[in-house]
Structure formats: structure tokens, C-alpha cells
C-alpha positions as CSV (number, residue, x, y, z in Angstrom):
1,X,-165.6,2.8,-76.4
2,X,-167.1,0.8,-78.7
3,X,-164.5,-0.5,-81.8
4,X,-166.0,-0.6,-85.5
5,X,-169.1,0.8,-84.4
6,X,-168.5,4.6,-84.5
7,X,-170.4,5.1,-81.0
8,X,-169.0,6.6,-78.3
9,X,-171.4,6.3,-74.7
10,X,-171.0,9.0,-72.0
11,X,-168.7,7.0,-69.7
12,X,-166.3,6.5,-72.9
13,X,-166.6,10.4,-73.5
14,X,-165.9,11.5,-69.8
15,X,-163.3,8.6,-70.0
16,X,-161.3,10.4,-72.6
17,X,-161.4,13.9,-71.3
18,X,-160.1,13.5,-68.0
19,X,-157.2,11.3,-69.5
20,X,-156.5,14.7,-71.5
21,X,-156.8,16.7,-68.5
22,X,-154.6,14.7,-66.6
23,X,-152.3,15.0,-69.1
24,X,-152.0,18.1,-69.9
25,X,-151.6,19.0,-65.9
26,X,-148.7,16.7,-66.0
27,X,-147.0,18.2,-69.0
28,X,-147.7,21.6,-67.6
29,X,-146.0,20.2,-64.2
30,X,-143.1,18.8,-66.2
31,X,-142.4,22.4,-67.8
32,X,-142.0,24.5,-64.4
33,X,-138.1,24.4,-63.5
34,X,-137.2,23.4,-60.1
35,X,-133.9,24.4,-58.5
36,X,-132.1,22.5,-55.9
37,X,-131.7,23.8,-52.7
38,X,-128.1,23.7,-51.1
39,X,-127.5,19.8,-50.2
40,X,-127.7,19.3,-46.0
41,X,-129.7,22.6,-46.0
42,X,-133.1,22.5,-44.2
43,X,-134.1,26.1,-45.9
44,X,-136.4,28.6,-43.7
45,X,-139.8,29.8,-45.9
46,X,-140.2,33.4,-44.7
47,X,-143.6,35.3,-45.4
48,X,-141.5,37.8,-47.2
49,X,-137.8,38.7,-48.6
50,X,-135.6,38.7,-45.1
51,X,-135.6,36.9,-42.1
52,X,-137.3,39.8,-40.3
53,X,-140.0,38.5,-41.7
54,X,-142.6,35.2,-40.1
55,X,-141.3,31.9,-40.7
56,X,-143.6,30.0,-42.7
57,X,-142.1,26.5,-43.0
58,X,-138.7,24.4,-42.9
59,X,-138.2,22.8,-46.7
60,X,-137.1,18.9,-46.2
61,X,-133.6,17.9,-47.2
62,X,-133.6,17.7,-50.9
63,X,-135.8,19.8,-52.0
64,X,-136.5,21.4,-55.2
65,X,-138.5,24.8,-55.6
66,X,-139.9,26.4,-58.1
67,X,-139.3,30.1,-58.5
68,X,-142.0,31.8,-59.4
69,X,-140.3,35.6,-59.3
70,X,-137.5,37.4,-57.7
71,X,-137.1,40.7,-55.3
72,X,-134.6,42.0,-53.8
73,X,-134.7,42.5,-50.1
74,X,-132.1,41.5,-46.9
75,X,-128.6,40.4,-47.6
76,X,-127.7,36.4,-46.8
77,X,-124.3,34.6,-47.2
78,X,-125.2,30.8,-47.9
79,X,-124.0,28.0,-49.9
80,X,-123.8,29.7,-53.3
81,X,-122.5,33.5,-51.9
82,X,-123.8,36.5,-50.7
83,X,-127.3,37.9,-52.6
84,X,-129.8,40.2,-51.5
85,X,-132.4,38.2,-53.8
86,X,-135.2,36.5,-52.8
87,X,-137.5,34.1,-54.5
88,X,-140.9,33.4,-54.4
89,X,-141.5,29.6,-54.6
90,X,-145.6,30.3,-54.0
91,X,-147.6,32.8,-52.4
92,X,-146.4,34.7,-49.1
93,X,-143.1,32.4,-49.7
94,X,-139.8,33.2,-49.8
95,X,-136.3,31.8,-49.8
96,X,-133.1,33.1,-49.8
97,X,-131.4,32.6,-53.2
98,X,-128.0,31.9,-51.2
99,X,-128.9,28.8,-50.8
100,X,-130.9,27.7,-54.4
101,X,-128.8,26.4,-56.8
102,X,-129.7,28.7,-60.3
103,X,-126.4,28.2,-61.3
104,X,-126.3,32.3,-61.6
105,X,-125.8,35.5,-59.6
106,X,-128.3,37.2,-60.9
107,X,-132.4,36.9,-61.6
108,X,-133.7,33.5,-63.2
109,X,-137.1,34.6,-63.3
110,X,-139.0,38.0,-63.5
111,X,-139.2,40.8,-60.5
112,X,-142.0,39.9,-58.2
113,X,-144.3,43.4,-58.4
């Protein structure tokens, strides 16, 4: 951008609005909580709320999820107790709350519909 000159040209302009994009995705990625999972656990994803249902993927150690809504659905003891709720970390994925540290019993985050 040119300083003193009051002219802005189309690079400077394109410049400037993907710096604001970027930042606003970064503060919006900042906002959304993420919960510890239990440490030494390698947590199964399931396509749905109970091991009945298709493995999707084994989280990493040390990973945090998101939790995007809760349901209830099969009963698991883990590292943080017995729960029958389940939480969706994206779409057609679910973990056990057993074994996500909320640091509560019950819901964190609305009922999945």
C-alpha cells in the first residue's frame, strides 16, 4: 500500500482481506473448546454412540477433541467412570465420554438431534 498517498492497488486490497480472513478463522479456531482425552488412551472413533457401531479411526496419544453435541447411547467404564454419553467430535464421529476429560458427569454441550 502506498503511505501518504491515499491509494490503495488491487494486490494491497486482496492483501488486506485475506489477512482478515485468516484471522478471523484463527480466532474462530481459538474459541472451540477442546477436551483432553484420558492420558495413554488411544480412543476408538465409532460411526455412532456404542461400540456396535463401525470403527472410524484410532485418535493419537494426546489428543484433544472438540465436542460438538452429546447423545446418549451404550454404557462404557473408562478413565473418568461409567457414562452412557457419547460425543460427537465431527460428523459420523463418536467417542465415549469415559474417556474425555469435561471435568463433569453430565452434558457439556447440547443433545445431538
Amino acid at each position: 500500500m502506498a503511505v501518504g498517498d491515499g491509494t490503495n492497488t488491487v494486490e494491497d486490497v486482496a492483501e488486506h482481506e485475506a489477512a482478515g480472513e485468516a484471522a478471523e478463522a484463527g480466532s474462530a479456531e481459538a474459541l472451540a473448546v477442546r477436551y483432553s482425552v484420558a492420558p495413554g488412551v488411544r480412543l476408538k472413533v465409532r460411526s455412532g454412540p456404542g461400540t456396535q457401531y463401525a470403527l472410524v479411526k484410532v485418535l493419537p496419544l494426546g489428543s484433544r477433541v472438540p465436542i460438538n453435541c452429546q447423545k446418549p447411547g451404550e454404557w462404557v467404564t473408562g478413565t473418568y467412570g461409567t457414562t452412557n454419553l457419547w460425543d460427537n467430535i465431527a460428523n459420523g464421529q463418536y467417542v465415549s465420554d469415559a474417556y474425555v476429560n469435561t471435568g463433569s458427569d453430565g452434558y457439556v454441550a447440547a443433545r445431538c438431534t
